[in-house]
C-alpha positions in Angstrom: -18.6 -3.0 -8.7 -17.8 -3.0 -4.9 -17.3 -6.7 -5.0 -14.8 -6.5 -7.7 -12.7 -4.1 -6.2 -13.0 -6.4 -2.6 -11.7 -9.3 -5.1 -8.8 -7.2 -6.6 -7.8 -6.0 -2.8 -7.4 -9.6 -1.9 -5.1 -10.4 -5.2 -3.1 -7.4 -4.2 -2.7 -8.5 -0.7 -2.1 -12.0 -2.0 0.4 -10.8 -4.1 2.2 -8.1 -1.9 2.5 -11.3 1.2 4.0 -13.4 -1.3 6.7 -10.8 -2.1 7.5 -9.8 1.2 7.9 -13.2 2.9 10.3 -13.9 -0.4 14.5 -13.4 0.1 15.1 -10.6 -1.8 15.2 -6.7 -0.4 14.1 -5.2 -3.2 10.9 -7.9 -3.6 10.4 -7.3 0.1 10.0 -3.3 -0.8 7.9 -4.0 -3.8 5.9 -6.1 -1.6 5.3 -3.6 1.3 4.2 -0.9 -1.6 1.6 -3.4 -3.4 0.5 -3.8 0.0 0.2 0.0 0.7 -1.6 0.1 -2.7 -3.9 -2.5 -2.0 -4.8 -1.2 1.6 -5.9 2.9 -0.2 -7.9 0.5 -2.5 -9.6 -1.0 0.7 -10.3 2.6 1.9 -11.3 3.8 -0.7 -14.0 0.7 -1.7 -14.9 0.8 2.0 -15.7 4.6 1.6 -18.2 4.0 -1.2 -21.3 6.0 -2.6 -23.5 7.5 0.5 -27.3 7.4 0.1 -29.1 10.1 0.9 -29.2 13.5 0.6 -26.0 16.2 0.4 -25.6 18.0 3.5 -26.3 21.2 1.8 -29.3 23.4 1.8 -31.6 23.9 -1.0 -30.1 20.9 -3.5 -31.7 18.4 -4.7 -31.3 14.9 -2.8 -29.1 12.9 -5.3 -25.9 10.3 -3.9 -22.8 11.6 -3.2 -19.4 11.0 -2.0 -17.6 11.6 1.1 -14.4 13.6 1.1 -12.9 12.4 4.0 -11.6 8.5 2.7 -10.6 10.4 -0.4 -8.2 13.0 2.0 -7.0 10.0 4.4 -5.9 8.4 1.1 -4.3 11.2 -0.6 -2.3 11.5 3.0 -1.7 7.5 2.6 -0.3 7.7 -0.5 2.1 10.6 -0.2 3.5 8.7 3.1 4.0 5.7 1.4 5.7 7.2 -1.5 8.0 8.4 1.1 8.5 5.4 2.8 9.0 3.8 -0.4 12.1 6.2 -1.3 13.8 5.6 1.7 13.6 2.2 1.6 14.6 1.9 -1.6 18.0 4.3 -0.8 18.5 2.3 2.2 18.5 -1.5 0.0 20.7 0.6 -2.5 23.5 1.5 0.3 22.9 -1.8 1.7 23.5 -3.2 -1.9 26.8 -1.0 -2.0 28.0 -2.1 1.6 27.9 -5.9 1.8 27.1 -6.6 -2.2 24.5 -8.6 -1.9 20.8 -8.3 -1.7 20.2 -12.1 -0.2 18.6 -11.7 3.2 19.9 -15.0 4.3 23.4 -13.6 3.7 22.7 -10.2 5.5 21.7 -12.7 8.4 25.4 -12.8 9.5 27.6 -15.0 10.3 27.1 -18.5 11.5 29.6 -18.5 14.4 27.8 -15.7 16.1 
């Protein structure tokens, strides 16, 4: 299972580097949030089922899972949500500015 989720993780990175290097702004934010996506997958894969025994006294010794990559991705997510939002307003007031979402024509102008 691990090594499917590995394989997704490198789609979604594939994916995510294809729309950020494109011309678009909103494909470049799209592209940064696939990426965040695929990187809480990472974590979370990475995190895994621990062998051995739960660190509590007087249970049974059975697998169990670590809280701590499941907390640092909860945090991950929330931040990236917000990131996400902002950018997002910001390419929309952009949009509303210059009328255009072409990076090549936010470059400015050739003269300069």
């Amino acid at each position: 299972m691990e090594s499917l989720m590995i394989v997704l993780v490198g789609i979604l990175v594939a994916v995510a580097t294809y729309l950020v290097l494109s011309r678009s702004v909103i494909r470049v934010i799209v592209g940064t949030a696939i990426l965040s996506h695929a990187v809480h997958l990472l974590l979370l894969t990475v995190g895994g089922l621990k062998k051995g025994s739960v660190p509590l006294l007087g249970q049974a010794a059975a697998p169990y899972t670590d809280a701590l990559p499941q907390a640092l991705i909860l945090t991950a997510i929330v931040i990236s949500f917000a990131v996400t939002a902002f950018l997002l307003v910001l390419a929309y007031r952009m949009y509303l500015m210059n009328g255009t979402d072409d990076l090549e024509e936010l470059g400015g102008s050739s003269d300069e």
